[in-house]
ZAVO-667909 format. One record per residue (C-alpha): x, y, z; residue in one letter. Coordinates in nm, 3 decimals, always signed. Each point is the difference from the previous one (the first is absolute). Layout:
ZAVO-667909
        c1        c2        c3   r
         X         Y         Z   A
...
end
This chain:
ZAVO-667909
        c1        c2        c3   r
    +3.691    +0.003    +2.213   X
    +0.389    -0.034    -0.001   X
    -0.034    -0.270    -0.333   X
    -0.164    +0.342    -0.154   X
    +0.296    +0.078    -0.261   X
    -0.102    +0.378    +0.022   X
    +0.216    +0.224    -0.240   X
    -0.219    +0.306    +0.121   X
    -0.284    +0.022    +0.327   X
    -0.312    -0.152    -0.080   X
    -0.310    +0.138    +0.125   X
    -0.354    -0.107    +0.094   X
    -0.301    +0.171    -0.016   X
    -0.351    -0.033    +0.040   X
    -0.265    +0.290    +0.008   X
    -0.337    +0.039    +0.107   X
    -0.260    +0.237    -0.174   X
    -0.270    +0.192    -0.067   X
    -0.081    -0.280    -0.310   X
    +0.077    -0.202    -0.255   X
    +0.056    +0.274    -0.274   X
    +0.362    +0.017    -0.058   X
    -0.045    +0.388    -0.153   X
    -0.263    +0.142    +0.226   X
    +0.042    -0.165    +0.348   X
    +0.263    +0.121    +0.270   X
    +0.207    -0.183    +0.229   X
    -0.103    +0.018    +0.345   X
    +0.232    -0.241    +0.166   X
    +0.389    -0.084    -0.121   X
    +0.213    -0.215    +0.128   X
    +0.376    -0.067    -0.143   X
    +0.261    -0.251    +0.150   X
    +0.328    +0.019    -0.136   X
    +0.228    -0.308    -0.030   X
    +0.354    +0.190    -0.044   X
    +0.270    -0.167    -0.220   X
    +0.251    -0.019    +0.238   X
    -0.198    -0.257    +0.190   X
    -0.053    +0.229    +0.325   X
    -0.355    +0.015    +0.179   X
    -0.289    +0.058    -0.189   X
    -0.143    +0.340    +0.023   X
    -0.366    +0.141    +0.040   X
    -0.189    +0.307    -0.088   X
    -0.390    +0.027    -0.007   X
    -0.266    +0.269    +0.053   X
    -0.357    +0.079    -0.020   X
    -0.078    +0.225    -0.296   X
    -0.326    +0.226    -0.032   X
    -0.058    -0.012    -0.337   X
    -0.198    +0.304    -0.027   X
    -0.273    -0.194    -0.173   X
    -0.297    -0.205    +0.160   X
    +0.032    -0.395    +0.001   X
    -0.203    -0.222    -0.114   X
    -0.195    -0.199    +0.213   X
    +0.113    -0.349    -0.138   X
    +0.336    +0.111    +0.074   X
    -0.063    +0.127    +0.359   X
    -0.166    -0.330    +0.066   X
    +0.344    -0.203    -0.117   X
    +0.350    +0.222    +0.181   X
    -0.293    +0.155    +0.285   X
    +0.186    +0.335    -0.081   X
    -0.256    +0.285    +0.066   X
    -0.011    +0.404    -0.088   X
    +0.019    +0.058    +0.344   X
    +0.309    -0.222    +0.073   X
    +0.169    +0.252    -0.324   X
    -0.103    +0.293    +0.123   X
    +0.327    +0.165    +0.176   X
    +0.216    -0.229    -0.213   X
    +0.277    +0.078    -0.289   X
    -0.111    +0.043    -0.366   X
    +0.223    -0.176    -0.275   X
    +0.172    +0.333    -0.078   X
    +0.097    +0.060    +0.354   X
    +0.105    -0.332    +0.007   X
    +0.145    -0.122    -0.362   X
    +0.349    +0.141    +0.083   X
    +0.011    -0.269    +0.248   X
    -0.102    -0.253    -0.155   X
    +0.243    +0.112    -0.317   X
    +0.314    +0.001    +0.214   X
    -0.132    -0.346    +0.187   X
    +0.007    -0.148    -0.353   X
    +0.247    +0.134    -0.166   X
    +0.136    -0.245    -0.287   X
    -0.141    -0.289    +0.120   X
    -0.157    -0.291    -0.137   X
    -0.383    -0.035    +0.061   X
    -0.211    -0.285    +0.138   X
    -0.323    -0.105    +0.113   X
    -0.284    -0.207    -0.042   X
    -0.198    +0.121    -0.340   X
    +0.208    +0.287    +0.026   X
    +0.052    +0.010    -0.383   X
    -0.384    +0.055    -0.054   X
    -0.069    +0.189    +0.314   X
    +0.233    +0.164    +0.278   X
    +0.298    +0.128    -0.274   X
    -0.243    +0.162    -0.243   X
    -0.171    +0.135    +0.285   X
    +0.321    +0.125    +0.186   X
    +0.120    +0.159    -0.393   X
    -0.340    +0.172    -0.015   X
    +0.050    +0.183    +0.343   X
    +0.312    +0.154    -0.071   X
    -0.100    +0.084    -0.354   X
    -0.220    +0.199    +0.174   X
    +0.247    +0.196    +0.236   X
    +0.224    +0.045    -0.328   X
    +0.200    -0.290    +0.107   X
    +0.138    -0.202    -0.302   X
    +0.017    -0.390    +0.167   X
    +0.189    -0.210    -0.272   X
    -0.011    -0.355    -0.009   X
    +0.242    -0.019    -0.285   X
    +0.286    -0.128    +0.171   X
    -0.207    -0.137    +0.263   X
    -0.035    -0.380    -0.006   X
    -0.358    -0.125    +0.178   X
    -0.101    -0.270    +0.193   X
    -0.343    -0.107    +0.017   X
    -0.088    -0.302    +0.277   X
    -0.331    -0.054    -0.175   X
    +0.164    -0.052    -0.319   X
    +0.223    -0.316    +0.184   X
    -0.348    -0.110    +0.127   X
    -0.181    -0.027    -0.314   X
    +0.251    -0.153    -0.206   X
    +0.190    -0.259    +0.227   X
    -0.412    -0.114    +0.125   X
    -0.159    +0.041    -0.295   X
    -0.358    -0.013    -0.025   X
    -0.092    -0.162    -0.315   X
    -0.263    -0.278    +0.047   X
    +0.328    -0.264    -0.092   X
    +0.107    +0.112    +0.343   X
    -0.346    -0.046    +0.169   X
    -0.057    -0.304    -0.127   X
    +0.344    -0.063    +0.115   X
    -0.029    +0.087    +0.358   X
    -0.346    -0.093    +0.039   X
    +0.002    -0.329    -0.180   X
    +0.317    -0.130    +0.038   X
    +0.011    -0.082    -0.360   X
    +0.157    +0.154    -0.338   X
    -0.254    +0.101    -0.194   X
    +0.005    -0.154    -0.373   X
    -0.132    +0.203    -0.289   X
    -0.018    +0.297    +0.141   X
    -0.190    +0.327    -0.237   X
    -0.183    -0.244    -0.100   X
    -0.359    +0.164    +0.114   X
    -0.152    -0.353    +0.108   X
    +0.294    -0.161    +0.129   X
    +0.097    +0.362    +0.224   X
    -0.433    +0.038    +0.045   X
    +0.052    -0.342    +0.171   X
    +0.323    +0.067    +0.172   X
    -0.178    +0.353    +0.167   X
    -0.319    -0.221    +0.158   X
    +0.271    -0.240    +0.148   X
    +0.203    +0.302    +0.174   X
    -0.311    +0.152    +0.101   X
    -0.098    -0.342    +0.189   X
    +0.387    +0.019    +0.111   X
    -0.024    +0.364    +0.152   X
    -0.361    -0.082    +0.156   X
    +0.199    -0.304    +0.165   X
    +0.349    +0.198    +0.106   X
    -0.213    +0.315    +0.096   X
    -0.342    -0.048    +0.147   X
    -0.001    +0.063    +0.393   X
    +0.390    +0.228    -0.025   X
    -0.067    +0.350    +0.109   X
    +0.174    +0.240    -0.240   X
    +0.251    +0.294    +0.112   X
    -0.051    +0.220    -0.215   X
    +0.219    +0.283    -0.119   X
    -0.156    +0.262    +0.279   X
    +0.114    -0.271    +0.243   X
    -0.360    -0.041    +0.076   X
    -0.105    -0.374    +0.070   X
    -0.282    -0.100    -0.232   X
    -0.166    -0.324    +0.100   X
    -0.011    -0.288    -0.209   X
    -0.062    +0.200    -0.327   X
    -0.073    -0.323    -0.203   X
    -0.286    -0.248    +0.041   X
    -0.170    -0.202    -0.246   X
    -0.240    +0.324    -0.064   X
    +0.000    +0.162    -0.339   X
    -0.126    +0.316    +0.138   X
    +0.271    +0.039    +0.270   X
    +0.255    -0.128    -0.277   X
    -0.129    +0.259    -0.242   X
    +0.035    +0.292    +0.247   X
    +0.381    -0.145    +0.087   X
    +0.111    -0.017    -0.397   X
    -0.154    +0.302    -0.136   X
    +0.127    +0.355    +0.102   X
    -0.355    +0.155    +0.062   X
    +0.205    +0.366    +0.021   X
    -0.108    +0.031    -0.359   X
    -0.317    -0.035    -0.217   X
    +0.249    -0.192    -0.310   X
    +0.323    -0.157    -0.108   X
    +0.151    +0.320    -0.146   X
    -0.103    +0.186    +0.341   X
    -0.144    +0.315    -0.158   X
    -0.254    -0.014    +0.245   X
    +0.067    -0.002    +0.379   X
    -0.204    -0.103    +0.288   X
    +0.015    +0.245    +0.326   X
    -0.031    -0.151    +0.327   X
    -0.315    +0.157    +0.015   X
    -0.121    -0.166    -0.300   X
    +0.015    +0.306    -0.260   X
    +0.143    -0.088    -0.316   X
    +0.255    +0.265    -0.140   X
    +0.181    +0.010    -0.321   X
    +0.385    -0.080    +0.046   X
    +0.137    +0.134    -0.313   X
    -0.020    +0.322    -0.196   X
    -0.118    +0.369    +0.046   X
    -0.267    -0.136    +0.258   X
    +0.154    -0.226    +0.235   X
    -0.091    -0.006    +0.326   X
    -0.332    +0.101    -0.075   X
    -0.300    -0.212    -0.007   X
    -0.131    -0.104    -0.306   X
    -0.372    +0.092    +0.031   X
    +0.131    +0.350    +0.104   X
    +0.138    +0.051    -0.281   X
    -0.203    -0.146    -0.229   X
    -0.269    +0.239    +0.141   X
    +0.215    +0.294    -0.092   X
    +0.132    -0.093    -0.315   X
    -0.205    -0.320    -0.138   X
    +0.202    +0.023    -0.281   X
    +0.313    -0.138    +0.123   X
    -0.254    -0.337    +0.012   X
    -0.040    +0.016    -0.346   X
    +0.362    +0.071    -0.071   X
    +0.106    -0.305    +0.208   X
    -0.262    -0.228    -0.209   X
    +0.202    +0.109    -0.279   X
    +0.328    -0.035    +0.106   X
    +0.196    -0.353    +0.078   X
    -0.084    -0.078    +0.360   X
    -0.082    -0.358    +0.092   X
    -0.317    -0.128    -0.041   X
    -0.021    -0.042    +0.398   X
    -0.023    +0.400    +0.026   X
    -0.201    +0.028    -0.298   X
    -0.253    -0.204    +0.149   X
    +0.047    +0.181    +0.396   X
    -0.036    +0.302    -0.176   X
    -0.302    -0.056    -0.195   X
    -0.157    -0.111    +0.304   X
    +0.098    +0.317    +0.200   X
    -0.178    +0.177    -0.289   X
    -0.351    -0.232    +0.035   X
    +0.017    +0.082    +0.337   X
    +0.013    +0.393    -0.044   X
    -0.265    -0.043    -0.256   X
    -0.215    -0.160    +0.276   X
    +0.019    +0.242    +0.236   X
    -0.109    +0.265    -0.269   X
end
């Protein structure tokens, strides 16, 4: 890293957690290598956290981190000193660290009084490099997967045109490749010529709709992910207060939970 021109450390973080909420989940594993300025060997810190909160079961399933392997560990506060003095002025980085990991990090020591500024902080997020040096705008597919520039493009029947031709293109390049996925599980041959199988890899069948109000558990129950209720199944709640259903009719959710919604409510009516 000695072409690094570092004018103060720079370090790199990545968490895991309890979930995805950036104000209500808890870090439960944080690891921080520093890359000092003066060019000298890179320096580690990391630790198991028990977040004094449960985690979620689609979270578990991802990092494998369990209650039990938290139970005689650290909590932040007996920790964040640490990981304060570790830091120090450094510059951050990681991958989706802007969106994730730093907001995260600010909200744990907000919550041990701890005042983490990133106004004279300057951050670094890999992701960010990803996206925009291999972008993924269909110019780009058709690019890669057709070995051609593609000519009037936003037109909707020229780039309606160009999207069949990469799909043939990514049947071609990917049918028969397993897939490592980012669990470093193998996943064989994810595409075939199946529109079932294809649907199942392009959709994220975590949630009921786009805006993801409505999560699937692993055991099938759908909960509401937003609001005073989430967490909480949505025919429980409807049964205890049905008129949060009739409040959500009237409010602007997508039609997609409209219409999930309204047949929760046929179905409760049924078995009346």
């Amino acid at each position: 890293m000695q072409e690094l021109q570092l004018t103060r450390d720079l370090v790199f973080l990545d968490l895991e957690t309890t979930g995805l909420n950036v104000i209500r989940d808890r870090i439960v594993q944080l690891a921080l290598v520093k890359l000092p300025k003066n060019g000298s060997e890179p320096q580690e810190w990391s630790s198991l956290i028990n977040p004094g909160i449960p985690i979620s079961a689609e979270s578990m399933s991802i990092h494998g981190i369990t209650p039990a392997d938290l139970r005689n560990k650290p909590t932040f506060q007996q920790v964040a000193q640490k990981v304060w003095d570790f830091i120090g002025d450094a510059d951050l980085g990681g991958y989706n660290s802007n969106r994730f990991d730093v907001p995260m990090l600010m909200e744990e020591f907000a919550r041990v009084g701890m005042d983490f500024d990133l106004s004279k902080r300057r951050l670094i997020d890999v992701q960010r490099i990803f996206y925009k040096m291999e972008p993924r705008t269909l110019k780009a597919a058709y690019r890669l997967y057709c070995q051609k520039e593609l000519e009037d493009a936003h037109d909707a029947l020229a780039d309606v045109r160009a999207t069949i031709e990469v799909f043939k293109g990514q049947l071609n390049a990917y049918e028969g490749k397993d897939l490592l996925d980012e669990n470093g599980q193998i996943i064989e041959a994810p595409i075939k010529r199946d529109i079932q199988v294809l649907h199942e890899f392009t959709n994220d069948l975590n949630f009921v709709d786009a805006t993801q109000k409505l999560r699937v558990q692993h055991d099938g129950i759908v909960i509401f992910n937003f609001g005073k209720y989430a967490g909480q199944p949505v025919t429980e709640v409807f049964k205890k207060e049905p008129n949060y259903y009739y409040w959500m009719l009237e409010r602007e959710f997508s039609t997609q939970v409209k219409q999930y919604i309204k047949s929760v409510m046929r179905e409760m009516e049924k078995r009346k």
